[in-house]
N, C-alpha and C positions, 0 to 999 in steps of 0.2 A: 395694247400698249400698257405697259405696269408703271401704277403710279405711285411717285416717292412718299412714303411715309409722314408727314409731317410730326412735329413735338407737340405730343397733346398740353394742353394747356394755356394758362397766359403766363407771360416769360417778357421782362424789361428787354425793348431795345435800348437804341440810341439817342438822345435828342428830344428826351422825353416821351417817345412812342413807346406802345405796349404792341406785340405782337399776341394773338388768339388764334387757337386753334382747335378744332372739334369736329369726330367723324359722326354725321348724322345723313345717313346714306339711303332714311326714308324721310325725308323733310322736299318739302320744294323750295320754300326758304326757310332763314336762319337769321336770325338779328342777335345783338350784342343788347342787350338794357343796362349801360355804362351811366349809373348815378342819375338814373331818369331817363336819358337820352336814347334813342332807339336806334341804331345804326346798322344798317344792312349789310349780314357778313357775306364772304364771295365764297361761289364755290369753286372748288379746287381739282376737281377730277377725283375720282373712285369713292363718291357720298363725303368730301372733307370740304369741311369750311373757316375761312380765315379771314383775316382781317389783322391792320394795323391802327392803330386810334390812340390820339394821345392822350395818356391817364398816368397818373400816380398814384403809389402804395396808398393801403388801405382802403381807395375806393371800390364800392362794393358792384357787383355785375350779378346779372342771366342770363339765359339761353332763352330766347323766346322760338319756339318752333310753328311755322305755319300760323302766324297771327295769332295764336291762341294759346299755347300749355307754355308756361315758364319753367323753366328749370336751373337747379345749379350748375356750376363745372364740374365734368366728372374728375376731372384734374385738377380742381380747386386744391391751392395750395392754405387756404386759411377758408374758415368757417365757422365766423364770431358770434352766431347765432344759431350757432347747430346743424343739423342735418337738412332741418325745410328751411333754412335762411337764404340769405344770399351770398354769393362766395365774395371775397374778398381779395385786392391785390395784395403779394406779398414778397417783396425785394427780400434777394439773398445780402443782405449787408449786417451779420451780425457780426459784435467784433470779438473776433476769437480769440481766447488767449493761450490755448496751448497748441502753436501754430506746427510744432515740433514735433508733437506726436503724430510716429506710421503705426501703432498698434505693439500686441506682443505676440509671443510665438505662439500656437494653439495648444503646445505640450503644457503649456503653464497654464492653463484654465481650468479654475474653480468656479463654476458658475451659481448665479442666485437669481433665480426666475422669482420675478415681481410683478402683480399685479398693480397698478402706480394707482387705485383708487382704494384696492384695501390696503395697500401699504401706508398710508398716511394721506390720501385726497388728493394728491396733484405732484406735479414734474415736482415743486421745490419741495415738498415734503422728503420726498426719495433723495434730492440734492442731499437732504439735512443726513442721511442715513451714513453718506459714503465715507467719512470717516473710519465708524465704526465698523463698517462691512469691510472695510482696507485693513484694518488691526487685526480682524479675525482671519485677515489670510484668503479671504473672496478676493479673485481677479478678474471677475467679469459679472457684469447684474446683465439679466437679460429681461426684458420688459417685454410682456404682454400687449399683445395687439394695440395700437393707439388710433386705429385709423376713426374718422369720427362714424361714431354711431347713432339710433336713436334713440333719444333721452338722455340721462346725467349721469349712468350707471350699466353696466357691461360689461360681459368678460375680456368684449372686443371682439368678438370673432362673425360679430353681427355688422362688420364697418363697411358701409357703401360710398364712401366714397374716401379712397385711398391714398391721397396724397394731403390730405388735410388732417392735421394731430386735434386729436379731441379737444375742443374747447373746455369739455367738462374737468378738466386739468389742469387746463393754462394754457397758455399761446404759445405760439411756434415760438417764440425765443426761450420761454421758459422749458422746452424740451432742448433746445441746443443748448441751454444754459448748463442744464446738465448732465448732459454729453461731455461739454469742456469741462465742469467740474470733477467728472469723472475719471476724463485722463489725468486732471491734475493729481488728482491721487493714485494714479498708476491702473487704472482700471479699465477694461475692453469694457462697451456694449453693445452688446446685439438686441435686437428688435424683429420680435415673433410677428410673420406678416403673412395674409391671407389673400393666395392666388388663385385657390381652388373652386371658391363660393362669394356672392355678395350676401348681405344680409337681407331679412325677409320685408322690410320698410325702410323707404327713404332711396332705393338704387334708382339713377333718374337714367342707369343707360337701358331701357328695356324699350324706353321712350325715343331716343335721340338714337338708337344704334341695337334696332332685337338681332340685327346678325349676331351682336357681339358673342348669343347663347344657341347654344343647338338643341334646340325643343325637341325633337327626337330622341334626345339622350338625357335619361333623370340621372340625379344624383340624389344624395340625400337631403339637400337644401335647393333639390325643384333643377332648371335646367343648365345643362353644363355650359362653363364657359367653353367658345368655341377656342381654341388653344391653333387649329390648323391655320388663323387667319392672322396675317402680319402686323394690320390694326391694333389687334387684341394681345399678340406678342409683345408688340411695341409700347403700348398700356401700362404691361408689370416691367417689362423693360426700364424704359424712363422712372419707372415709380422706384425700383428694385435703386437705382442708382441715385434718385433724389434723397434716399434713406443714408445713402454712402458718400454720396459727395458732399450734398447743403445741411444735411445734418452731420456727417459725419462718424457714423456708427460703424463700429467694426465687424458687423457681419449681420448676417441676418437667417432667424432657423425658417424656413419653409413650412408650412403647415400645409399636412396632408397631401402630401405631391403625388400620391398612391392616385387621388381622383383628378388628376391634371392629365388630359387626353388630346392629343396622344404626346408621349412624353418626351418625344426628342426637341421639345420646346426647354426641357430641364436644361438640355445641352449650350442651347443659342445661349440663353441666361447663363449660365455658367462662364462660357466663352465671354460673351459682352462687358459682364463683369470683370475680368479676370483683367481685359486688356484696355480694360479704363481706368484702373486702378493698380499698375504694375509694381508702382513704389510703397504698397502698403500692406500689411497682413487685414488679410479680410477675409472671413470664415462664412461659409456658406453650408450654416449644416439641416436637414432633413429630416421631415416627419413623414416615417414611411412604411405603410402596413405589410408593403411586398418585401421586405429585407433587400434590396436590390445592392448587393455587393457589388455588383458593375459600377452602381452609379459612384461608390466612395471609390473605385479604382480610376475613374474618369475622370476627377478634380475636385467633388467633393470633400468639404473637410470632415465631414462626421453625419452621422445619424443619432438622433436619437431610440437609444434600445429599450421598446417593449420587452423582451425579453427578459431582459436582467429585472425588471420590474416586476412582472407577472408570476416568475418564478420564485422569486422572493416574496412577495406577500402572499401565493398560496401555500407557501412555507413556512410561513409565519403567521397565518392566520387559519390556516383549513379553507378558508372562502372555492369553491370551486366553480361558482356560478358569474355568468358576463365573461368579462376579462379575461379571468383566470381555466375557464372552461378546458383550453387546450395545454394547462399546465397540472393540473390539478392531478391527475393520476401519476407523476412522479418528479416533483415538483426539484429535488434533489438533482435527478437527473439534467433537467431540462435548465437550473443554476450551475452546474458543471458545466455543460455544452458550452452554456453562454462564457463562462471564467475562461474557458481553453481557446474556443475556437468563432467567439464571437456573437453570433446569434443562436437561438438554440433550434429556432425552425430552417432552414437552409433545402429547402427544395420535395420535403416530405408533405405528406397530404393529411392536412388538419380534420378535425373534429367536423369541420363543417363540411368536408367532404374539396377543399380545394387546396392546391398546392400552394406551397407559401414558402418563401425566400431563395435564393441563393446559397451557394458554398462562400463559406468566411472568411475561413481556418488563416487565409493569407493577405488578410486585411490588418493593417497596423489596428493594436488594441486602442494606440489615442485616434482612431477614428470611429468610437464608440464613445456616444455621451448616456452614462448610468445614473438612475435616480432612484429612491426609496419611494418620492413622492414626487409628485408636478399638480400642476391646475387640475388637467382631467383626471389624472387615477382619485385624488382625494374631492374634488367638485362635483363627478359624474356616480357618487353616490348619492344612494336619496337622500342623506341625512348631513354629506360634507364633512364626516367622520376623517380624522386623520390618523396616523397607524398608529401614534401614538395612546391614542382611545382604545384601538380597537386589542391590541396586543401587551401593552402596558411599558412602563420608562427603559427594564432593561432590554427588552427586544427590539424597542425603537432605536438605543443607543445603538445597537448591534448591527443594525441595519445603516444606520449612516456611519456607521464604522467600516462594514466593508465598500459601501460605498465611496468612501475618498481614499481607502487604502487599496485598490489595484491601480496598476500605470492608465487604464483608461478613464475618461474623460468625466468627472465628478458633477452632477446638477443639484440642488438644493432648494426647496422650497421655500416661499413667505414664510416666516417667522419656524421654520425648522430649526436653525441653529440653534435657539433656546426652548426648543422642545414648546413649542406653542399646543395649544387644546383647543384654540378659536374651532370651528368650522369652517370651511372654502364650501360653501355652498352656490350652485348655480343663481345667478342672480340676472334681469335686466330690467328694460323701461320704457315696454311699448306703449301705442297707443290702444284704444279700445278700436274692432275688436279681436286683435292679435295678443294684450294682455293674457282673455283669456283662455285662448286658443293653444300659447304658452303654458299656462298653468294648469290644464287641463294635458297635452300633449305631453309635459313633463312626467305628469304622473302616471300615465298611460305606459310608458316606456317602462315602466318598473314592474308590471300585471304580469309579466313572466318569472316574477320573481320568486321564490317560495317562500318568502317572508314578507314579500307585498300581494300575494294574490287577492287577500283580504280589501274590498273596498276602503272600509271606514279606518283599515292602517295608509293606503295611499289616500285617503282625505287627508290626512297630517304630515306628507311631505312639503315642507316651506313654498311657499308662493312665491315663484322664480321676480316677479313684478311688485313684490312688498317690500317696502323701504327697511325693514325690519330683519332679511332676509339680506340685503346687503348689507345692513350695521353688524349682524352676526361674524358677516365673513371678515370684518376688516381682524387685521394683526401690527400693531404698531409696536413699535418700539421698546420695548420692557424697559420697566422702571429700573432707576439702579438699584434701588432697594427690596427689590424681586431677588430673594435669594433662590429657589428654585433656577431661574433663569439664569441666574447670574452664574450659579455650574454647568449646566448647560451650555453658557456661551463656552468656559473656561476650555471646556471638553470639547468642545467643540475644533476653537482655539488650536488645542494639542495636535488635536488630527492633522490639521490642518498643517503644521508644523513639518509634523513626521513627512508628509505625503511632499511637502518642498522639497525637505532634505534628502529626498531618496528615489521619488518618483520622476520630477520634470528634467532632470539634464538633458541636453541636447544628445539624440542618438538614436539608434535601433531600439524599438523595444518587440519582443514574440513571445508570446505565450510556451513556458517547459509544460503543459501539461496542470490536469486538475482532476483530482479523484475525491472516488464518495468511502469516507472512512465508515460511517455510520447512517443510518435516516436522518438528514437534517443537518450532518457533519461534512465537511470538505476541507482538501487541502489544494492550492493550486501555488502556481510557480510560475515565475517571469521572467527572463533573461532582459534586464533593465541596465543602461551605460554602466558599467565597471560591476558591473555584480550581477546577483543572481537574488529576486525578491520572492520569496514563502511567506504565504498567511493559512495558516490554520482557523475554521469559522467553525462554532458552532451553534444550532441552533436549539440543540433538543434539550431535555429536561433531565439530561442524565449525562456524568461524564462520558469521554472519550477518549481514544489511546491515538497518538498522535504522534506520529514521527515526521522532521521535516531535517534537512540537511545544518549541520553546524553550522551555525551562526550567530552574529549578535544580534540579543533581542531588542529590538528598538519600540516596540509598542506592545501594551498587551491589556484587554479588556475582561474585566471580570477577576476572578480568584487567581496566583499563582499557578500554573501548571505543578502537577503533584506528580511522580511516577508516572511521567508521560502522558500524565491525563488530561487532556483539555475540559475546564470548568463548562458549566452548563451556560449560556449566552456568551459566550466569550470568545473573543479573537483574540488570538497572537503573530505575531510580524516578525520576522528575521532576515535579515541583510545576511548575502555570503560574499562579501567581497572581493575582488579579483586578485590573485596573487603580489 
């Protein structure tokens, strides 16, 4: 006989009761430690155990298993002391003020992916931001993992326990705080969330629930969560909707669904979501190494495209190693593919000898989210190099030029907009002796490199756990007296501008097609509401002859076009209007 699922977590009743609930399905008993008191939870059929007890907000609790290992909630919705503290109750009663907002359409998203500890230290720092991120024309910040971690410092993607916003931030109100702030200023947020992996210290379900993981099957981060078991569904389920409903975020991207087994789990979560939240726009988009073009045909709103990234920076940089390995032999090409028809891998057999993605070609282009930069392309070097470094001001400009100038979906990095030079270096804040397990292991991962093979050069990549290493990567706010910056925003700004006026109307949008006029040159074409959009790119160091259909030019990067020549770094943009 199959037994009902219960709602992980502790969750207010009535009448001042707290309901508990927790599947620990190798335990013979389970107690509740409620502010001292020790209270025998029941069990419930298929390893779950529960209990009602009456408590109020903010008192703190554990799991005591079998008379002896304490632990927190893995459903702790607060965690005022961290990872190894105690979890804490936490009543949904913040008082919202923008009760009115259901979101916006997903064609109008400009996103600006933030890490909330190097963007300024905490939820209200990034509050302070939205202003300004609203004047430049961003419609959506998407925030970097929050789940709590261990230590004060994190990329996030280390968070063991999921339903608790990092203290090292601020409190659970101060993250709803600005959420509603947010909308007040017309802006979606999504919330980068990790279903794939726990972090390597601090996960207390290996203890209270090892089914939860299938030790038979490794992953990169040790053993897979078991995804086949309804427990385990139910987990990111609840979590997945605690992110949407009591915080209220407008969507959330998935990290790495590629290692989520077996996948028709993507499906249930899709569905669950979908029909708990009918009156809202909520965007569900995807980090996904398969290209899985089925899945943005079954309800997904977007994917994030390696592609468009890899292609571009081994085209702007030479780089041919990691990343870019299966781009690097025609880098041109493989940024065509992606302009026309969406991905540039679609079902061919890579470098490494395995097949990679689906066919595209008939996937709406705003179901592509395109980046120059993100956390990992610029963090997952040894150095935290941004492209801006690596290739200099006018080819970075050019780069996020064509980035927010096609109809699909624009993402932007930490301090990008004004052309930042910080470093996003990997950073976090284990204990010993994971610290140096980390900073050893970091640097190991680079020994394939041909510019790291050198011992005593990977002795000098930053120490992932040195407070020095996170002060690097932060990117706050430029001064207004930053004149560099302050064109850079301006420029910014424009693009921004252009890409309202022409890209997001309500409609069809398909790719006319995208050709290589030269190495490094392109032209592609968009059947966009009421017109027809051409951008001429280029990238190389030498003009280019450059024909695109009559039209008015509404943007143009670099020098004048001369006798049909597009200037060296330069984009041009033309509208052909509908009769």
């Amino acid at each position: 006989m199959s037994v009902a699922v219960p709602r992980w977590g502790a969750h207010e009743g009535g009448q001042g009761q707290w309901e508990f609930a927790t599947w620990a399905p190798v335990a013979q008993s389970l107690e509740l430690l409620l502010d001292g008191e020790a209270l025998a939870m029941q069990p419930a059929g298929g390893g779950w155990f529960r209990l009602s007890a009456p408590a109020s907000a903010g008192m703190h609790y554990r799991f005591r298993i079998d008379g002896e290992r304490t632990l927190a909630d893995p459903a702790s919705r607060s965690q005022p002391e961290g990872v190894f503290g105690p979890s804490a109750l936490l009543r949904d009663d913040f008082p919202w003020q923008r009760t009115e907002w259901r979101g916006r359409p997903w064609r109008e998203a400009v996103i600006y992916e933030v890490h909330v500890g190097a963007a300024g230290g905490s939820y209200a720092a990034v509050r302070e931001q939205l202003p300004q991120l609203a004047a430049l024309g961003i419609t959506a910040i998407e925030l970097m993992p929050v789940a709590t971690f261990p230590g004060t410092r994190n990329w996030g993607y280390d968070g063991v326990l999921q339903y608790a916003p990092a203290v090292a931030y601020g409190t659970p109100d101060d993250l709803k705080a600005l959420v509603d702030a947010a909308h007040g200023h017309g802006l979606m947020v999504l919330l980068d969330v990790v279903y794939n992996h726990f972090g390597p210290d601090g996960n207390v379900l290996p203890a209270l629930a090892p089914a939860f993981f299938r030790e038979e099957v490794r992953t990169p981060w040790g053993a897979a969560v078991d995804f086949r078991r309804p427990e385990v569904q139910q987990y990111f389920i609840d979590n997945a909707l605690m992110w949407l409903q009591e915080y209220r975020f407008d969507g959330l991207r998935l990290d790495a669904v590629h290692a989520i087994d077996p996948p028709a789990f993507l499906d249930i979560l899709r569905e669950r979501v979908h029909s708990a939240l009918p009156d809202r726009e909520i965007a569900l988009v995807l980090e996904n190494e398969r290209n899985q073009a089925s899945l943005l045909a079954s309800g997904y709103t977007a994917q994030w495209n390696d592609d468009f990234h890899n292609a571009l920076h081994a085209l702007l940089t030479g780089e041919s190693e990691g990343y870019y390995r299966d781009f690097a032999d025609d880098p041109s090409e493989r940024l065509r593919r992606v302009l026309a028809e969406g991905f540039a891998w679609q079902g061919e057999v890579n470098g490494s000898g395995q097949t990679r993605g689906e066919p595209s070609a008939d996937v709406s282009p705003r179901q592509f989210v395109l980046f120059a930069q993100n956390h990992d392309q610029i963090g997952n070097r040894a150095q935290g190099e941004r492209l801006i470094q690596l290739v200099g001001p006018r080819k970075a400009a050019l780069a996020m030029a064509l980035t927010a100038l096609t109809p699909m979906i624009p993402l932007f990095f930490l301090g990008e907009p004004w052309g930042a030079h910080s470093p996003f270096l990997y950073f976090t804040d284990h204990r010993a002796p994971l610290d140096e397990q980390v900073r050893e292991g970091r640097r190991s991962e680079f020994a394939h490199f041909s510019s790291f093979r050198d011992e005593q050069r990977r002795s000098l990549i930053p120490d992932p756990n040195a407070l020095e290493t996170y002060a690097l990567s932060r990117s706050v706010w430029p001064s207004p007296d930053d004149n560099d910056a302050a064109t850079w925003l301006e420029g910014f700004k424009s693009l921004l501008a252009v890409r309202r006026a022409h890209l997001v109307a309500e409609g069809e949008v398909h790719a006319l097609g995208a050709d290589i006029i030269a190495p490094g040159a392109l032209r592609a074409g968009w059947q966009v509401p009421g017109a027809q959009w051409w951008i001429g790119f280029n990238s190389s160091d030498a003009p280019v002859a450059l024909e695109l259909p009559q039209g008015r030019e509404v943007f143009r990067l670099g020098a004048p076009c001369r006798d049909g020549q597009l200037e060296p770094d330069g984009l041009y943009a033309v509208v052909v209007e509908a009769a």
